[in-house]
N, CA and C atoms as a LAMMPS dump frame, in Angstrom:
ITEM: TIMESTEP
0
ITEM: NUMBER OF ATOMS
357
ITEM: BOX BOUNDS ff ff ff
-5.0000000000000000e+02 5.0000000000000000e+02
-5.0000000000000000e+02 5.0000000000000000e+02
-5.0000000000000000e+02 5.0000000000000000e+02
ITEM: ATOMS id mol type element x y z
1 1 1 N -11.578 56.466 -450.229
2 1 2 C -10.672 55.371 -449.985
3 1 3 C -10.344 55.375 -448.493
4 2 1 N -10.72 54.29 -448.14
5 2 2 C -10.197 53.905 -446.21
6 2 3 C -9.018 53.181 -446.044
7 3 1 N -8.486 53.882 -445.595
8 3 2 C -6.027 53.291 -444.904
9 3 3 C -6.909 53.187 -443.879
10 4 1 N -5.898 52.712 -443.22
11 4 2 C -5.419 52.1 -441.936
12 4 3 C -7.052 51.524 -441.096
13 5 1 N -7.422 51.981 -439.389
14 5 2 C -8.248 51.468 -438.819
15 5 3 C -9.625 51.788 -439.309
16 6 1 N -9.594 53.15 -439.754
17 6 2 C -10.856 52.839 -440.806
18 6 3 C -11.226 52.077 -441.791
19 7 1 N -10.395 51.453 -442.326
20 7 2 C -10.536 50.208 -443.461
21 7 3 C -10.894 49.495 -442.799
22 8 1 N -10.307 48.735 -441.46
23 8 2 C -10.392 47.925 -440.664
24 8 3 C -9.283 47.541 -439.828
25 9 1 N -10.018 47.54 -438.626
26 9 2 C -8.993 47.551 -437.543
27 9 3 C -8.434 45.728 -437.054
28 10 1 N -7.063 45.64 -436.412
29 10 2 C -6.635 44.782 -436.165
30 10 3 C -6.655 45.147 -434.516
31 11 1 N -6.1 43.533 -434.097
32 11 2 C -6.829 43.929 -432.487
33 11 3 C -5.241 44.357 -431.893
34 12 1 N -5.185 45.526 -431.064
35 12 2 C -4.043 46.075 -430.58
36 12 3 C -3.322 45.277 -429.766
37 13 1 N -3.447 44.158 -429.37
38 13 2 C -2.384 43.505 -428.599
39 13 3 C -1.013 42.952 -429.522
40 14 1 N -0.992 43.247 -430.515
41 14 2 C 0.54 43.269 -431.47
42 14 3 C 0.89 44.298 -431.695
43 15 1 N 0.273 45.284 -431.465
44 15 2 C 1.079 46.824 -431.582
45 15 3 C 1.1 47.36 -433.213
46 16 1 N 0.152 47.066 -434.125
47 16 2 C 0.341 47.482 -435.567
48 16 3 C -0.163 48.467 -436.038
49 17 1 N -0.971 49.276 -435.075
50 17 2 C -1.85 50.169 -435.901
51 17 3 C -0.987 51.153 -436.531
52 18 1 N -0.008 51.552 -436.306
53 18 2 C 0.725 52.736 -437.476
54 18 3 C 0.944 51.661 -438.758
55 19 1 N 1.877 51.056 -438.17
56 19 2 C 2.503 50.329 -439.651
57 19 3 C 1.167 49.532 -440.57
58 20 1 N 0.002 49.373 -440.252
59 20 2 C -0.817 49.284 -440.95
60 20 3 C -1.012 50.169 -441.871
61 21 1 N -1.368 51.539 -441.187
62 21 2 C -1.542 52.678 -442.005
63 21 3 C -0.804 52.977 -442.356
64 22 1 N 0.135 53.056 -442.031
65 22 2 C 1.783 53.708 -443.291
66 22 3 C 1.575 53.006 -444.476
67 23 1 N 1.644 51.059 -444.209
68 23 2 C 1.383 50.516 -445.729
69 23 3 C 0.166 50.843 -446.406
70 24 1 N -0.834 50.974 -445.815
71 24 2 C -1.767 51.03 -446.6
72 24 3 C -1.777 52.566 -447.602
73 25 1 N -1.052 53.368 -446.795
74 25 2 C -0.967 54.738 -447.357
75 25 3 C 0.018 54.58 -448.56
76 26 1 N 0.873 53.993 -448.418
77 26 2 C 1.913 53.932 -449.567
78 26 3 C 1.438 53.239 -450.381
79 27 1 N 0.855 51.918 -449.835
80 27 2 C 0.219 51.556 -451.483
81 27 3 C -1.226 52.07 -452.444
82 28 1 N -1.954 52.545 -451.312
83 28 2 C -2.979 53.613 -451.617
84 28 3 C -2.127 54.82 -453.059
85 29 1 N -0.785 55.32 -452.371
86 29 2 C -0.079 56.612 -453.195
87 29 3 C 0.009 55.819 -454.261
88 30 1 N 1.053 54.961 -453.931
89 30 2 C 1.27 54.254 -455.265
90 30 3 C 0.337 53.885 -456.594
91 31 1 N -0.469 53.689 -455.907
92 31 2 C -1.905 53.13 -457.237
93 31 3 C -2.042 54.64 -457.708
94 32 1 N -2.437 55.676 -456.761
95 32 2 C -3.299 57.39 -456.852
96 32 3 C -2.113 57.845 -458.204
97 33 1 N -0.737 57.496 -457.861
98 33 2 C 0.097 57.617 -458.729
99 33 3 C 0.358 57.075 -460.152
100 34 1 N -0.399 55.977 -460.078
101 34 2 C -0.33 55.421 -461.582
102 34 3 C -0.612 55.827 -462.42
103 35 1 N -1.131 55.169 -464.025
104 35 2 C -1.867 55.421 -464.889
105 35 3 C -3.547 54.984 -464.341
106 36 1 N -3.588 53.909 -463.676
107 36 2 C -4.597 53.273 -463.711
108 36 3 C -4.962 52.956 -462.541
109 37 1 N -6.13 53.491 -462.024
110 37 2 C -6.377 53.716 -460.754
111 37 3 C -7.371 52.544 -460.346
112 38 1 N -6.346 51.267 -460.243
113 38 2 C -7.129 49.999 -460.052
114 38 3 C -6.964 49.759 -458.852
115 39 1 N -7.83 49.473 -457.545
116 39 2 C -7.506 49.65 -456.625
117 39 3 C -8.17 47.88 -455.847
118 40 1 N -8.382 46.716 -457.064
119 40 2 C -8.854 45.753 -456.67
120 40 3 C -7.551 45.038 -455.858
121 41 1 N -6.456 45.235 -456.626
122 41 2 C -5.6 44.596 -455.939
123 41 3 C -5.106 44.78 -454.146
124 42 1 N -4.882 45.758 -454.44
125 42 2 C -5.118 46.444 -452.897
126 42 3 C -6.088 45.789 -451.75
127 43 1 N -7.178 45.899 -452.33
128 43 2 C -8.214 45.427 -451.629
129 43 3 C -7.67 43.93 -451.28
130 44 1 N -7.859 43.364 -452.085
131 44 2 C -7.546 41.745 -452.212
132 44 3 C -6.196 41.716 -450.977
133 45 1 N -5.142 41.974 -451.453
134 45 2 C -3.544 42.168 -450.751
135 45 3 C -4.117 41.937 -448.976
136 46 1 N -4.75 43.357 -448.626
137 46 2 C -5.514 44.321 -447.616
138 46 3 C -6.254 42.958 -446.492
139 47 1 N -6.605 42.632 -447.346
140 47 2 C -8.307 41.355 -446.897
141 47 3 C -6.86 40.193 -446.44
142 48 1 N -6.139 40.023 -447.105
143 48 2 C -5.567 38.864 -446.589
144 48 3 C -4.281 38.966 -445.4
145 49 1 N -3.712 40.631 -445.67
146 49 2 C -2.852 40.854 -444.67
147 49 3 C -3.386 41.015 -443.45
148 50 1 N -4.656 41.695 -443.422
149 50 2 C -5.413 41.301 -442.041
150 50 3 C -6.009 40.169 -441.504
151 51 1 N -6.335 39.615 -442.458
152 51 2 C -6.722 38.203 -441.841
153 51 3 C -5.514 37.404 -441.178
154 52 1 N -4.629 37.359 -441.75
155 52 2 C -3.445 36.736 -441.156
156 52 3 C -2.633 37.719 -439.976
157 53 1 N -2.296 38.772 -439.498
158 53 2 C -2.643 39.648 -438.248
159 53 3 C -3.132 39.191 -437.244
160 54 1 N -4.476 39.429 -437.793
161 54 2 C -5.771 38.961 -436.728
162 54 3 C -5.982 37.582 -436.358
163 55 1 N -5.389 36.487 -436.974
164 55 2 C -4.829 35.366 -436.641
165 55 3 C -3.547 35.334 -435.73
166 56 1 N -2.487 36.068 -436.189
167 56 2 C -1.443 36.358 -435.19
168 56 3 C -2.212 37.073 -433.838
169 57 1 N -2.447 37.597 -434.042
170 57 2 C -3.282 38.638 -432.421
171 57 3 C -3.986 37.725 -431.786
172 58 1 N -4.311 36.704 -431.976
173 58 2 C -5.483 35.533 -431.97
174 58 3 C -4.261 34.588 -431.094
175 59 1 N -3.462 34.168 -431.896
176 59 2 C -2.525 33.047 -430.97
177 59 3 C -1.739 34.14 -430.217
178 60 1 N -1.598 35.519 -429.996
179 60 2 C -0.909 36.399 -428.954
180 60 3 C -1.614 36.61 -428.195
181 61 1 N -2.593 36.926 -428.494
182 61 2 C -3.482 36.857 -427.6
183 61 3 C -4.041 35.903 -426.378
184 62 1 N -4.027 34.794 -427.043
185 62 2 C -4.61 33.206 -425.937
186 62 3 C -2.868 32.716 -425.432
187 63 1 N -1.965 33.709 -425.851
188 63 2 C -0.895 33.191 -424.887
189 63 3 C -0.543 34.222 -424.059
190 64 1 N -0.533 35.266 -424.712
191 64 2 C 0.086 36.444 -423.672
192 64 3 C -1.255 36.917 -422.674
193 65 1 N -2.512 37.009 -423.173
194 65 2 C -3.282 37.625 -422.068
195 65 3 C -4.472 37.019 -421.565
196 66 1 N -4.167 35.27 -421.249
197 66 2 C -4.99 34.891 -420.548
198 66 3 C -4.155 34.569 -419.155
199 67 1 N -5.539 34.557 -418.149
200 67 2 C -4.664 34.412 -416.334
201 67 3 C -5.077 32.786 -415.886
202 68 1 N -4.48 32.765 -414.94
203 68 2 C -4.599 31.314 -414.473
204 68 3 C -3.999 30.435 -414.406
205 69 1 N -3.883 29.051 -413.488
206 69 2 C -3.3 28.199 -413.446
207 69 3 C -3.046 27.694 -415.246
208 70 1 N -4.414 27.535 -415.836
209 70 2 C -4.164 26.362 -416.864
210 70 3 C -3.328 27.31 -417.847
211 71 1 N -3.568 28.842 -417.876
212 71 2 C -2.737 29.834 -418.813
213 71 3 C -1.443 30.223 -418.792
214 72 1 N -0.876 29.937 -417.518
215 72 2 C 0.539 29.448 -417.326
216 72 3 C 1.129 28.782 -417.741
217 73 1 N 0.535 27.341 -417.577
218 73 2 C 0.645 25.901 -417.945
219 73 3 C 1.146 25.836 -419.501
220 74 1 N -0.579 26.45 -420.215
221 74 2 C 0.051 26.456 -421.687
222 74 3 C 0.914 27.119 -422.305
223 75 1 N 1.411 28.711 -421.262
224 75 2 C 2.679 29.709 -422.151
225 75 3 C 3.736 28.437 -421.692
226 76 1 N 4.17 27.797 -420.488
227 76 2 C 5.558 27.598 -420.159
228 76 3 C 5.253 25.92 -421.404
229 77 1 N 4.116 25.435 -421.633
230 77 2 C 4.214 24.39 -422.538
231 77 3 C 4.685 24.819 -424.122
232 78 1 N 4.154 26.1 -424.043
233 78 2 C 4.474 26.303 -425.375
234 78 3 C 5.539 26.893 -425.816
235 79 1 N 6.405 27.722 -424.567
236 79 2 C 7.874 28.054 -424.786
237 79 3 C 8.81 26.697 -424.732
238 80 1 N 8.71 25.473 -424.275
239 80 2 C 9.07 24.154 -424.486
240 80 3 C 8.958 23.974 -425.785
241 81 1 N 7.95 23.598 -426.671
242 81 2 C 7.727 22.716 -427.765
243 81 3 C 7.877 24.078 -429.01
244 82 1 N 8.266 25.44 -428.584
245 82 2 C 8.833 25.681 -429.138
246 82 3 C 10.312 26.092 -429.573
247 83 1 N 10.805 25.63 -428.826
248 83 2 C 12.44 25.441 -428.536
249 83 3 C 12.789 24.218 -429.529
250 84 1 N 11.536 22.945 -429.521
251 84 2 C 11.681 21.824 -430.466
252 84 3 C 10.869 22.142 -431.644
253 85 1 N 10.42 23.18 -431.773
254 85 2 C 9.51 23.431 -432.865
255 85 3 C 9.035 25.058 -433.465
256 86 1 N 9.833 25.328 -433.475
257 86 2 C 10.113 27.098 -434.411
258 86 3 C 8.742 27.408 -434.777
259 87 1 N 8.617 26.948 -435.708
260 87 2 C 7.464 27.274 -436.734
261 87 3 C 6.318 27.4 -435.148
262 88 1 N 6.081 27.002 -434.24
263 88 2 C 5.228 27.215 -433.27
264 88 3 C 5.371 28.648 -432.992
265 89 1 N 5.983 29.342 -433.145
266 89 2 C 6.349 30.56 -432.551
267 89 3 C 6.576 31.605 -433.739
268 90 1 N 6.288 31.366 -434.859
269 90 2 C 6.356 31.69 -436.256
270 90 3 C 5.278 33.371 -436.169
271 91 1 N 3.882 33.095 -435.396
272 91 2 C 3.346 34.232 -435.801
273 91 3 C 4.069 35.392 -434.851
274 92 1 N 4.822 35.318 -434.036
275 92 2 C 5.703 36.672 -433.75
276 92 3 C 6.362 36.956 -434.877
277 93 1 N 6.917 36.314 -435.926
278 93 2 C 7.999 36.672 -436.885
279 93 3 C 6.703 37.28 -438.12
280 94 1 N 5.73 37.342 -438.013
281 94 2 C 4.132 37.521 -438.9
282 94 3 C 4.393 39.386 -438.463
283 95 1 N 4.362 39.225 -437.148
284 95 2 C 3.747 40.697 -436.313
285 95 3 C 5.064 41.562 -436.75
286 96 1 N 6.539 40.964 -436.646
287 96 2 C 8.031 41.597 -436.798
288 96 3 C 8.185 42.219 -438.272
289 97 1 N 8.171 41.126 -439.285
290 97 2 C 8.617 40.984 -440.476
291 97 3 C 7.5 41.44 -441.593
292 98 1 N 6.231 41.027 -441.596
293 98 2 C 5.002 40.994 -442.169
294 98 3 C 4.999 39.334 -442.258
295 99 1 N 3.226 39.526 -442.134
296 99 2 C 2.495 38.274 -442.73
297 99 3 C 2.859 37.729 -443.719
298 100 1 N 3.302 38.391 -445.23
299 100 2 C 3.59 37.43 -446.032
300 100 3 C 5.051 36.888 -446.318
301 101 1 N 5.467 37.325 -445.565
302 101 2 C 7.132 36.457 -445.099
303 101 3 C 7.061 35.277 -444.822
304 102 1 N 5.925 34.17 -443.973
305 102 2 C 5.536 33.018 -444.011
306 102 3 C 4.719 31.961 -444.498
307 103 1 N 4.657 31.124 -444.389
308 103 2 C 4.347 30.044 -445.393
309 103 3 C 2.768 30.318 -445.027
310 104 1 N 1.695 29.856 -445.754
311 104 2 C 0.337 30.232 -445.391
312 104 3 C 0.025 29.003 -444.552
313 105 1 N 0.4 27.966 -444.341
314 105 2 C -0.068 27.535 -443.159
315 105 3 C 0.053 27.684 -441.908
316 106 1 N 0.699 28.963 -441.668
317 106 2 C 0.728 29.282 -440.535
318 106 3 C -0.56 30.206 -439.987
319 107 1 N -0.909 30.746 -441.054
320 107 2 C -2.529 31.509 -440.837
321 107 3 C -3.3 30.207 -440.871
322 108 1 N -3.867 29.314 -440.344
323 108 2 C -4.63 28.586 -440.342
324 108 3 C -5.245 28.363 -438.775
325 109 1 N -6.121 27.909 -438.976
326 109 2 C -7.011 27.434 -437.558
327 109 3 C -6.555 26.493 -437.052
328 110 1 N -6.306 25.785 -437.837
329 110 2 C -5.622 24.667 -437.15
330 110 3 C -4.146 24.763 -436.545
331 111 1 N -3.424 25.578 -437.269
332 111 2 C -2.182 26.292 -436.551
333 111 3 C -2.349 26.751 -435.373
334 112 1 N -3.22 27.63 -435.478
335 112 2 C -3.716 28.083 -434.126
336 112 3 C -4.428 27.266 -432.93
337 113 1 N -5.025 26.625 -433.216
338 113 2 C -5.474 25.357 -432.457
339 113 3 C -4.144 24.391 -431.804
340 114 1 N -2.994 24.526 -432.628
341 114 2 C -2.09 23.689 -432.278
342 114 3 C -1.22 24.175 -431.393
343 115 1 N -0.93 25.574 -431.719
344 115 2 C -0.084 26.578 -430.957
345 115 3 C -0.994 27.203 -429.694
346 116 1 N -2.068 26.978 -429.443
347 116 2 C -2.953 27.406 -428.323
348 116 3 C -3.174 25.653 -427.599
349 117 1 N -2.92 24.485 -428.251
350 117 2 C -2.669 23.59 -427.366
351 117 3 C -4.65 23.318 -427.472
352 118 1 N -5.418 23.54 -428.261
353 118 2 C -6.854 22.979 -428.414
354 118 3 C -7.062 22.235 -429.187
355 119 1 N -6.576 21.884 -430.248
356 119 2 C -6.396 20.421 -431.238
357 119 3 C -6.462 19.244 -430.386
């Protein structure tokens, strides 16, 4: 059984790699602990909490660590329209709280497209 970056890694510019592996370890115990050592769910859970992560790291990423005139442009545009628009700024509360604290359209491409200002 593979926890944390051996299962699969998320990209370090959100800072998760422990708390990955802590959850994954506890729910890893938890199942090892049962009667029934079904471990599909996990998997399933696993596949989608990273995907949505790695979507957050994705819009932290194209705001916090690109350089340049136009990469300026889009952080100070996007600290604007999110002052009028929360949910723009939603996948920090993904990286804080966990991923499934928010609505699933916020893992979307097109979210991201919107919050990176490429739509």
């Amino acid at each position: 059984m593979l926890v944390g970056d051996a299962a699969g890694w998320n990209d370090p510019i959100v800072g998760l790699g422990l708390s990955i592996t802590y959850r994954d370890v506890r729910i890893v115990s938890d199942i090892l602990a049962s009667d029934t050592w079904d471990f599909a769910p996990y998997a399933e859970e696993r596949a989608e909490r990273l995907r949505r992560l790695r979507l957050a790291a994705k819009i932290t990423s194209g705001l916090d660590a690109e350089f340049g005139e136009a990469a300026k442009a889009r952080r100070r545009h996007h600290f604007e329209k999110t002052a009028e628009d929360p949910m723009l700024g939603a996948h920090g509360f993904a990286v804080m709280a966990g991923p499934e604290t928010l609505p699933a359209e916020i893992f979307t491409e097109a979210h991201a497209a919107r919050v990176l200002e490429t739509a």
